[in-house]
DRENLUMBA-633294 format. One record per residue (C-alpha): residue number from 1; chain; residue in one letter; y, z, x. Coordinates in nm, 4 decimals. Example, Ala and Ser with C-alpha at 12.3 -4.5 7.8 and 13.67 -1.06 7.14 Angstrom:
BEGIN
<rec 1,"A","A",<-0.4500,0.7800,1.2300>>;
<rec 2,"A","S",<-0.1060,0.7140,1.3670>>;
***
This chain:
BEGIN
<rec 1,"A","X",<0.0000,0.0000,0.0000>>;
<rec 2,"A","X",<0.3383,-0.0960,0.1251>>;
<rec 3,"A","X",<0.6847,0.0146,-0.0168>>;
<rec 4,"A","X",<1.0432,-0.1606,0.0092>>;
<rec 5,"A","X",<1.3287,0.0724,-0.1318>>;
<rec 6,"A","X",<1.1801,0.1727,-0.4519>>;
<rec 7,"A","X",<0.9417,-0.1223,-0.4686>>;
<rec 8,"A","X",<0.5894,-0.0328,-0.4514>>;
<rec 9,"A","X",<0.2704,-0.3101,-0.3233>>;
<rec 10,"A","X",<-0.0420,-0.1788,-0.4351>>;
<rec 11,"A","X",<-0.3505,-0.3670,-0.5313>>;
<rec 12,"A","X",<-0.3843,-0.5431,-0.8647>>;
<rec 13,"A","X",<-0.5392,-0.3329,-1.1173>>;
<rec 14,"A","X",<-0.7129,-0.5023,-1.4590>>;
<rec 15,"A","X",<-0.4497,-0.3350,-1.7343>>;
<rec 16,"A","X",<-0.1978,-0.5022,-1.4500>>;
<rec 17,"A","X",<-0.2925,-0.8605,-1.6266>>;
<rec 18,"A","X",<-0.0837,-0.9029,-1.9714>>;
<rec 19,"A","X",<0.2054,-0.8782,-1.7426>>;
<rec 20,"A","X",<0.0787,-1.1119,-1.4777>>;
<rec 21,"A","X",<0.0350,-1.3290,-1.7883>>;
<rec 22,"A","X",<0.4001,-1.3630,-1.9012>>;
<rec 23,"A","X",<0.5316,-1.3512,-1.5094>>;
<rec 24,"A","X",<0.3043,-1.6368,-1.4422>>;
<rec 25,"A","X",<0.4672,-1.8465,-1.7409>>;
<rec 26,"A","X",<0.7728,-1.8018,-1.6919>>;
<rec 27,"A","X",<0.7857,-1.7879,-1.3097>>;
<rec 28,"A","X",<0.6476,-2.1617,-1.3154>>;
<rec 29,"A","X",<0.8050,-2.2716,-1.6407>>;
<rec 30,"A","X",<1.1621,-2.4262,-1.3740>>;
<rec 31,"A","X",<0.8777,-2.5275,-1.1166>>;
<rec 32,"A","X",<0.7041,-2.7738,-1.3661>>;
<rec 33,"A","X",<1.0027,-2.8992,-1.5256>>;
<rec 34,"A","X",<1.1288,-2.9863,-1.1778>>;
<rec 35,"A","X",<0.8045,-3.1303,-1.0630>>;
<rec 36,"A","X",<0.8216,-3.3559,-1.4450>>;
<rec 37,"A","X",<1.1591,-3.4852,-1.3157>>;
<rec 38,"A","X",<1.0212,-3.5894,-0.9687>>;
<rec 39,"A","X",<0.6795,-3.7816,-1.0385>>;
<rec 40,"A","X",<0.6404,-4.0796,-1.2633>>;
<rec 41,"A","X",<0.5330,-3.9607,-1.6038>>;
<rec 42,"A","X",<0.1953,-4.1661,-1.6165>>;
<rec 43,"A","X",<0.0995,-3.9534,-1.3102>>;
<rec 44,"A","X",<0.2190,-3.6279,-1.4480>>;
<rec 45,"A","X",<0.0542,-3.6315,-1.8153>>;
<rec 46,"A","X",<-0.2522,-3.7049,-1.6126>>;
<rec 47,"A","X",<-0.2237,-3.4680,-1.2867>>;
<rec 48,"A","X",<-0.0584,-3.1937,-1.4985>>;
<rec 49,"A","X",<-0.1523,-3.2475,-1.8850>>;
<rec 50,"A","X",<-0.1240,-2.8626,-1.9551>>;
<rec 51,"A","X",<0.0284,-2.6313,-1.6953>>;
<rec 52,"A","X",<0.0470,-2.3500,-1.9132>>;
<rec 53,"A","X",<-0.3031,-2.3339,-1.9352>>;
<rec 54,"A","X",<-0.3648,-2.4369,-1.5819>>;
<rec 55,"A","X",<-0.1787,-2.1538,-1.4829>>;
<rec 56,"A","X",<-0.3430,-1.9256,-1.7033>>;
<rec 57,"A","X",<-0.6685,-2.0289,-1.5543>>;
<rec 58,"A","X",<-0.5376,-2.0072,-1.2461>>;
<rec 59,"A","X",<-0.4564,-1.6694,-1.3147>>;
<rec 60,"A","X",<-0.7623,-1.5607,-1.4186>>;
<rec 61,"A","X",<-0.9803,-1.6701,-1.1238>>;
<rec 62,"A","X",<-0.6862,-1.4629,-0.9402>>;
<rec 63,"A","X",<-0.7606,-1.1706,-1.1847>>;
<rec 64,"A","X",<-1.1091,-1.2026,-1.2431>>;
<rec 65,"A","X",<-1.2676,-1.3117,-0.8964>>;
<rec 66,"A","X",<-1.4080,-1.0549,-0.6871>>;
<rec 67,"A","X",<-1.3399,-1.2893,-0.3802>>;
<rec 68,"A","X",<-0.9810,-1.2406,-0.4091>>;
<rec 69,"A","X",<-0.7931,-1.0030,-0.3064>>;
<rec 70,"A","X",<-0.4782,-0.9673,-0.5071>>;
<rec 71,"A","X",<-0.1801,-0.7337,-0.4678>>;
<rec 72,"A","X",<0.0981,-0.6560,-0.6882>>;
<rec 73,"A","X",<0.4822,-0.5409,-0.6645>>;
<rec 74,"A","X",<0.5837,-0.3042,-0.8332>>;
<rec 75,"A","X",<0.9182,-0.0834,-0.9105>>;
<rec 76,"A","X",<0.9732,0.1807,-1.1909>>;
<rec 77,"A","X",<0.6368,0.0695,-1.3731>>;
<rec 78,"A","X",<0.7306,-0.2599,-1.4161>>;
<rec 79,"A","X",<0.5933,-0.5357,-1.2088>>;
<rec 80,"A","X",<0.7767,-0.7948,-1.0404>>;
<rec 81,"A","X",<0.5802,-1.0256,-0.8656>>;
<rec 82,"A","X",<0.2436,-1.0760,-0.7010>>;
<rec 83,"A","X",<0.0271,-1.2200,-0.4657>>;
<rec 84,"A","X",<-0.3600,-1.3395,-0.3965>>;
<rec 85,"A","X",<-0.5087,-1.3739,-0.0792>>;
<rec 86,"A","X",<-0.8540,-1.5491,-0.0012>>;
<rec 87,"A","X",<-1.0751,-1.5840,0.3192>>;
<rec 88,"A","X",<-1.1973,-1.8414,0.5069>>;
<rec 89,"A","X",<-1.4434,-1.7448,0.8199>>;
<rec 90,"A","X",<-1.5262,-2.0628,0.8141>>;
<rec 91,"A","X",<-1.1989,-2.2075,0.8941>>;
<rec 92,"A","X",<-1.1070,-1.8924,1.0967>>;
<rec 93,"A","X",<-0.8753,-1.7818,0.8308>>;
<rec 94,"A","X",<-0.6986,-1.6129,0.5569>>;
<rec 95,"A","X",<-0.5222,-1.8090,0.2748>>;
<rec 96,"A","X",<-0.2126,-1.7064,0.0439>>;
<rec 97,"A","X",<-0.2619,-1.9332,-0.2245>>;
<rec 98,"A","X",<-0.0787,-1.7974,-0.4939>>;
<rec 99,"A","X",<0.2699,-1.5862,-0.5197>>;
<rec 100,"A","X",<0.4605,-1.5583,-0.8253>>;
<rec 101,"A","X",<0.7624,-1.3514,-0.9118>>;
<rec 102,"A","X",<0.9509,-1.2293,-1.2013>>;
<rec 103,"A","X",<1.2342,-1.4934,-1.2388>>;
<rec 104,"A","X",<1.4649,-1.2244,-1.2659>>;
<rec 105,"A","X",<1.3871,-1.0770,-0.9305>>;
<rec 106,"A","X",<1.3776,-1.3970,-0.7507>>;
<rec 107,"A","X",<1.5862,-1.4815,-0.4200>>;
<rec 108,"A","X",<1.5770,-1.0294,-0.3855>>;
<rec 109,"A","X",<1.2861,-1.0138,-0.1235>>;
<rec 110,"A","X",<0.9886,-0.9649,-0.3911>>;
<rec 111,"A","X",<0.8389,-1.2574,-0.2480>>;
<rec 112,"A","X",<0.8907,-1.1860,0.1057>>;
<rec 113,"A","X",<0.7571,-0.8400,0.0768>>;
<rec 114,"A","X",<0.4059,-1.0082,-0.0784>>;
<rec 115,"A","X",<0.3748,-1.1956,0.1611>>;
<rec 116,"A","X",<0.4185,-0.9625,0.4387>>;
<rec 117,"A","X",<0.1494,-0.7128,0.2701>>;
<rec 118,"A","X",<-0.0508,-1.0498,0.2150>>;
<rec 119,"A","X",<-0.0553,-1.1018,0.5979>>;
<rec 120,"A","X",<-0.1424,-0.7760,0.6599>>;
<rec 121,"A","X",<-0.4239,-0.7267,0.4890>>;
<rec 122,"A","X",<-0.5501,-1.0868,0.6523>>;
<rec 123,"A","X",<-0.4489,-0.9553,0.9871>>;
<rec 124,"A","X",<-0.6777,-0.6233,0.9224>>;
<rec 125,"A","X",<-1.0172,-0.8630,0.8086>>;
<rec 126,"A","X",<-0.9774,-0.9705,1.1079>>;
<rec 127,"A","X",<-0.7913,-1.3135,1.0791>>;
<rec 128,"A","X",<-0.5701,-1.4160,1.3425>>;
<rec 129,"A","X",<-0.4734,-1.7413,1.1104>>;
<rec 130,"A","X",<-0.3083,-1.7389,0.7404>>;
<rec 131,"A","X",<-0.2611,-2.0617,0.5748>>;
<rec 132,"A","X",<0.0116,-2.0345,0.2413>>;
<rec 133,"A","X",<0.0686,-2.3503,0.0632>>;
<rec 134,"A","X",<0.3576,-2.5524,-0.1608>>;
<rec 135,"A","X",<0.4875,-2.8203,-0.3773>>;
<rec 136,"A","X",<0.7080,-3.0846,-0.1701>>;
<rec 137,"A","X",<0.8756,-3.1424,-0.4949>>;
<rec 138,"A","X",<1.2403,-2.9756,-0.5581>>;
<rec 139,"A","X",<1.1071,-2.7184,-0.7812>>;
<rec 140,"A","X",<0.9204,-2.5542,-0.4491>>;
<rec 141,"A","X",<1.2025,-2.5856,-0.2362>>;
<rec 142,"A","X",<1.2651,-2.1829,-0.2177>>;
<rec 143,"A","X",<0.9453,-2.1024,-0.1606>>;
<rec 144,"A","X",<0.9198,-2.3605,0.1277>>;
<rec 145,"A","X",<1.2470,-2.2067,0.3038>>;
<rec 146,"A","X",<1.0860,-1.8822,0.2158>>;
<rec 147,"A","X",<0.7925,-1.9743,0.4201>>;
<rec 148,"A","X",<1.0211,-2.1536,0.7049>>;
<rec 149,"A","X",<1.2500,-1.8478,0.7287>>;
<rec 150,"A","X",<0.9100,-1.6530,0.7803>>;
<rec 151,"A","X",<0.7269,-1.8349,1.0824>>;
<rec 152,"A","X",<0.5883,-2.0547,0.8692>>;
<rec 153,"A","X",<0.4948,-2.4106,1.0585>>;
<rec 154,"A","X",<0.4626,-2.6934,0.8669>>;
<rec 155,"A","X",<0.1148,-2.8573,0.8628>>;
<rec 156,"A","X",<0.1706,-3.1890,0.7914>>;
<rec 157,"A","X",<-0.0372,-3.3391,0.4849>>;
<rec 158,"A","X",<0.0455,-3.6372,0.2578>>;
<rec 159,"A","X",<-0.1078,-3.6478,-0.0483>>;
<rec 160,"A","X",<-0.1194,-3.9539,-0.2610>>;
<rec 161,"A","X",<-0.1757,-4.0183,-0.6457>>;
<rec 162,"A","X",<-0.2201,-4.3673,-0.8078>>;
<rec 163,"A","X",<-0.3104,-4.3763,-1.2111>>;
<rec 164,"A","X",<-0.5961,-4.6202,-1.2530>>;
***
């Protein structure tokens, strides 16, 4: 457990999920509208047909999965963001593959504080490698100078869609 000010990180607990439900919608509700705006639509309906429920079932492998380890922030009983770590021996590493915070405590630290615990908790199973991943589209672009401002590198990927 890790504490910032009067922000707690503790790990997620199961009555923890009904709010990790309406973060999780509204936390990607801008991040999908942006990512609408910056793909052609034939690709989008396709690629993303329902991100509400994507997310939710995102979500619930996050929740649900005893493979992942996922912490939550916390301050005065009300949560404000979270993060889920998984591990990789095989690929000599730990992954941060999803962070979501309360829109209304974006751009405060919540984020940065997850991911710090996040990297912690890799660094103690023994990983000397964490991998966290993004959208190129404008909708990611604070979490990608999140990651910069952190030590992030970029690995470079391109990834390609074509409706047939």
């Amino acid at each position: 457990m890790t504490s910032l000010g009067s922000m707690n990180i503790r790990d997620y607990e199961a009555d923890d999920k009904p709010a990790l439900e309406e973060l999780t919608l509204r936390a990607w509700e801008p991040v999908f509208a942006d990512l609408e705006r910056s793909i052609k639509p034939e690709i989008y309906e396709v690629f993303v047909p329902d991100w509400q429920a994507e997310q939710m079932r995102s979500l619930n492998t996050v929740c649900d999965s005893g493979d992942i380890h996922t912490i939550v922030a916390e301050r005065d009983e009300k949560i404000l963001g979270f993060a889920a770590m998984s591990f990789h021996p095989e690929d000599f590493l730990g992954q941060i593959f999803m962070v979501g915070v309360d829109p209304d405590y974006q751009r405060r630290g919540v984020g940065t504080a997850l991911i710090n615990a996040g990297i912690g908790i890799i660094k103690q199973r023994g990983f000397a490698l964490v991998m966290i991943e993004t959208g190129g589209d404008p909708g990611h672009a604070a979490a990608r100078k999140t990651y910069e401002k952190m030590g992030f590198d970029l690995y470079p990927v391109a990834r390609y869609l074509k409706r047939v």
